[in-house]
N, CA, C and O of each residue as an XYZ file, in Angstrom:
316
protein
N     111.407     85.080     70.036
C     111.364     84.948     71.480
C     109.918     84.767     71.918
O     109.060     85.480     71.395
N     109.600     83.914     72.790
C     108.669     83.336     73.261
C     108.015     84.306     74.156
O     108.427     84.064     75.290
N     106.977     85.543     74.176
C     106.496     86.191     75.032
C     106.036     85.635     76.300
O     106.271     86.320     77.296
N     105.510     84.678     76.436
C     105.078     83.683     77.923
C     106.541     83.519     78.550
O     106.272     83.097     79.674
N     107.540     83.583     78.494
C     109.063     83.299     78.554
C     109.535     84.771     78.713
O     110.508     84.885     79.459
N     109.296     85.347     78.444
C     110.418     86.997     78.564
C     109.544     87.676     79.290
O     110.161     88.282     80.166
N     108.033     87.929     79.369
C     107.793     88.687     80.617
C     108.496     88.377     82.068
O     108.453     89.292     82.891
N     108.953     87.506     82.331
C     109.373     87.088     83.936
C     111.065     87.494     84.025
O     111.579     87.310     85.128
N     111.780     87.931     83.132
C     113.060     87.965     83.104
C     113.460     89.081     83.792
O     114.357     88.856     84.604
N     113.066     90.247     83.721
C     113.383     90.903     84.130
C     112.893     91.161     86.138
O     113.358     91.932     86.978
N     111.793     90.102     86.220
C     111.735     90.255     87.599
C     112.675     89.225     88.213
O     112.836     89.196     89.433
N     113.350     88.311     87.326
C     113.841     86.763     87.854
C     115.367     87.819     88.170
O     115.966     87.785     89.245
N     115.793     88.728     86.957
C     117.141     89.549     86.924
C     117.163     90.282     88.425
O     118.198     90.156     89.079
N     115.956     91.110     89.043
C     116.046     91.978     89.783
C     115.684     90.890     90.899
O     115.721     91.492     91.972
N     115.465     90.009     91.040
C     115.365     89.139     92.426
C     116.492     88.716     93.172
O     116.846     88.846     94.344
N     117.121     87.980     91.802
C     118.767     87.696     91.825
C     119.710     89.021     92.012
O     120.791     89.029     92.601
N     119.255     89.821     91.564
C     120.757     91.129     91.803
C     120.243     91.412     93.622
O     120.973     91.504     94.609
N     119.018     91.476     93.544
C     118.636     92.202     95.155
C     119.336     90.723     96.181
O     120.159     91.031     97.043
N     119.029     89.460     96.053
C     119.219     88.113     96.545
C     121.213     88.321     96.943
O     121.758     88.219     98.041
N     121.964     88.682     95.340
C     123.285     88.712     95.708
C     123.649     89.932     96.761
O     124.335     89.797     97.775
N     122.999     91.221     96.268
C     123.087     92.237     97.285
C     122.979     92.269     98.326
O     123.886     92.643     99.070
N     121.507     91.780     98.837
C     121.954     90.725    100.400
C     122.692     90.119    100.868
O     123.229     90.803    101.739
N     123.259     88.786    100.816
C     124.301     87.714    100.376
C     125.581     88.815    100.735
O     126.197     88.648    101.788
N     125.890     89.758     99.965
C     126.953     90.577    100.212
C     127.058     91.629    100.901
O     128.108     92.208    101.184
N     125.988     91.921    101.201
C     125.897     92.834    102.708
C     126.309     92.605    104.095
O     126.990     93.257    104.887
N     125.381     90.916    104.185
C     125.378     90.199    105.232
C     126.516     89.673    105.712
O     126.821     89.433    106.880
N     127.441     89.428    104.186
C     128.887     88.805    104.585
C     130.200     90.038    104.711
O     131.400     89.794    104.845
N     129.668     91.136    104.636
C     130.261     92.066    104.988
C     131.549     92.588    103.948
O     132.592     93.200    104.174
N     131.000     92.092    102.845
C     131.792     92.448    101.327
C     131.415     93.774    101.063
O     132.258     94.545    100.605
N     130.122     94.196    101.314
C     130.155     95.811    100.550
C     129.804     96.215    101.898
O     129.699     95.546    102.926
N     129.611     97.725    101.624
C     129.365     98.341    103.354
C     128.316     99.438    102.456
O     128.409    100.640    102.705
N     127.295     98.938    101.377
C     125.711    100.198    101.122
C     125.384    100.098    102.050
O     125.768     99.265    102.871
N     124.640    100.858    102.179
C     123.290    101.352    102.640
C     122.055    100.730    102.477
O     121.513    100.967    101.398
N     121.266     99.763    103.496
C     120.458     98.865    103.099
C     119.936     99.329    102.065
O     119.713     98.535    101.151
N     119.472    101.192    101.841
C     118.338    101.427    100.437
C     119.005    100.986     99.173
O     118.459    100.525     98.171
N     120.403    101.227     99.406
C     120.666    100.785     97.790
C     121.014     99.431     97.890
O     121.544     99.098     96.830
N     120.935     98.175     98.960
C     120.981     96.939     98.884
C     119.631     96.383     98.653
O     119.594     95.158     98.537
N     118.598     96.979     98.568
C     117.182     96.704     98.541
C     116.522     97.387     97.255
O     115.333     97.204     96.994
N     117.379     98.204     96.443
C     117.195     99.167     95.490
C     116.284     97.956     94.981
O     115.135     97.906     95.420
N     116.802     96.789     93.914
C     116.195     95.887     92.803
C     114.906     95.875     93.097
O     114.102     96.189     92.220
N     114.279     95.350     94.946
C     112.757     95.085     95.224
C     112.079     96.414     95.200
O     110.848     96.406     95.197
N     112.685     97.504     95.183
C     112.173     98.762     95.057
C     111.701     98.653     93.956
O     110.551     98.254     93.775
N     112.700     99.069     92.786
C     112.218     98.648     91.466
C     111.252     98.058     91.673
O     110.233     98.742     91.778
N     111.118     96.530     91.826
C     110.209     95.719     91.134
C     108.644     96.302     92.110
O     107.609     96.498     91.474
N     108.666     96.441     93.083
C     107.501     96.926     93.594
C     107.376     98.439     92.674
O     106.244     98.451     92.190
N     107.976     99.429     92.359
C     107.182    100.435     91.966
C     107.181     99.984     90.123
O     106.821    100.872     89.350
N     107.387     99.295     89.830
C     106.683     98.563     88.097
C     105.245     97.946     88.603
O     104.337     98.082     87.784
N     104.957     97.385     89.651
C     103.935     96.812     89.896
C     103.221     98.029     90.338
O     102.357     98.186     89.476
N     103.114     98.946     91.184
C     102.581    100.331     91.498
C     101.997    101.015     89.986
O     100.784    101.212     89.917
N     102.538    101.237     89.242
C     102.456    101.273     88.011
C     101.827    100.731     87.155
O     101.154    101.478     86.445
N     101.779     99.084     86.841
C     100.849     98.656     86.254
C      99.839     98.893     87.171
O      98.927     99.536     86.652
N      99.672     98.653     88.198
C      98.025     98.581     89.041
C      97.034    100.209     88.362
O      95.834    100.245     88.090
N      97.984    101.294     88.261
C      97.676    102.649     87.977
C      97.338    102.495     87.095
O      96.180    102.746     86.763
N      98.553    101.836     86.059
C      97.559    101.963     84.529
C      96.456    100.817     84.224
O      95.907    100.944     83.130
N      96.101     99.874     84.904
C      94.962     99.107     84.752
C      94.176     99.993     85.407
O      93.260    100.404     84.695
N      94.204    100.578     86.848
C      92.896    101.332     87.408
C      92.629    102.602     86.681
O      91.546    103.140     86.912
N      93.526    103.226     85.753
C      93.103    103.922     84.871
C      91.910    103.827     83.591
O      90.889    104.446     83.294
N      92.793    102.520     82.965
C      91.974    101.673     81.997
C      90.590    101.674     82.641
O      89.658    102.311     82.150
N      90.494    101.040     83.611
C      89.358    100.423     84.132
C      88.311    101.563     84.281
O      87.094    101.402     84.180
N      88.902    102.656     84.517
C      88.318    103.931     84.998
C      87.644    104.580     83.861
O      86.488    104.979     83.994
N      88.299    104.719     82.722
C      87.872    105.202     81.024
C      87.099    104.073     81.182
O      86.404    104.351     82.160
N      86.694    102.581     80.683
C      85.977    102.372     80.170
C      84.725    102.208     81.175
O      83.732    102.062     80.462
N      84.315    102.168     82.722
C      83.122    102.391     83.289
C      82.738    103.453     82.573
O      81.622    103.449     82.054
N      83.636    104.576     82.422
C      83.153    106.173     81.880
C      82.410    106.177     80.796
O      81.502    106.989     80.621
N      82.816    105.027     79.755
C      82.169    105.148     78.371
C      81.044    104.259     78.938
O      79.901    104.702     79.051
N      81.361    103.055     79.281
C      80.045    102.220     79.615
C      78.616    102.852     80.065
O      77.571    102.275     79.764
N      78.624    104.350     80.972
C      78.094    105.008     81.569
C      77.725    105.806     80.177
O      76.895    105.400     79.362
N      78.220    106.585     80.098
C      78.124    106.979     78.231
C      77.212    106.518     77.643
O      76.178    107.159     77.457
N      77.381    105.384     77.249
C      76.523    104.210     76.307
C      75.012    104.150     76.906
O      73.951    104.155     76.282
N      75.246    104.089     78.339
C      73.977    103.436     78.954
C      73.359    105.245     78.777
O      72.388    105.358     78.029
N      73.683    106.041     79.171
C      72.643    107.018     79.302
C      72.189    107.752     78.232
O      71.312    108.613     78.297
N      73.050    107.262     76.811
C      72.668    107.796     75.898
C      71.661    106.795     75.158
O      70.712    107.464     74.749
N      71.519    105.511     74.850
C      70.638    104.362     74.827
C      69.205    105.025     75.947
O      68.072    105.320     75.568
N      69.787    105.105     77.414
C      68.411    105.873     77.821
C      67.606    106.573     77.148
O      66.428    106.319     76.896
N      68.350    107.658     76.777
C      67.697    108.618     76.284
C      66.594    108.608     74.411
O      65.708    109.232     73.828
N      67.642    107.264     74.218
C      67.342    107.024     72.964
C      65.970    106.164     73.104
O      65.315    106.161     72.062
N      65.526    105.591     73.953
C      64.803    104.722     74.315
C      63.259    105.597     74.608
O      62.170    105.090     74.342
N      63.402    106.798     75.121
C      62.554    107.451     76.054
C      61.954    108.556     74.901
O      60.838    109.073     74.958
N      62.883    108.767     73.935
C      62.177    109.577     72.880
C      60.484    109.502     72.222
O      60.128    110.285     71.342
């Protein structure tokens, strides 16, 4: 399986289930509760909440070491 190809599936799956859930709200086939007719974009917004966390995490460790590096090179410098 083609990784450039399967990352998007699962947001293309939850667009379409939230898209029919609408579609069937509007036509008065189910009677939810907009939250659970909107559940899928929930999902997909809190996976994105999530990655942003774990990149601003990432991002966060390595300034930390970068800072690390630089003040210990300081120090190595000044001896």
């Amino acid at each position: 399986m083609d990784n450039k190809t399967s990352g998007g599936k699962l947001g293309f799956f939850l667009w379409g289930l939230a898209f029919a859930f609408i579609v069937l709200r509007l036509a008065h086939i189910i009677s939810w509760p907009w939250l659970w007719v909107l559940t899928p974009i929930w999902i997909l917004i809190g996976l994105w909440v999530l990655f942003g966390i774990g990149m601003l995490i990432v991002m966060i460790v390595g300034f930390i070491d970068i800072h690390r590096r630089y003040k210990r090179a300081i120090k190595e410098l000044n001896k």
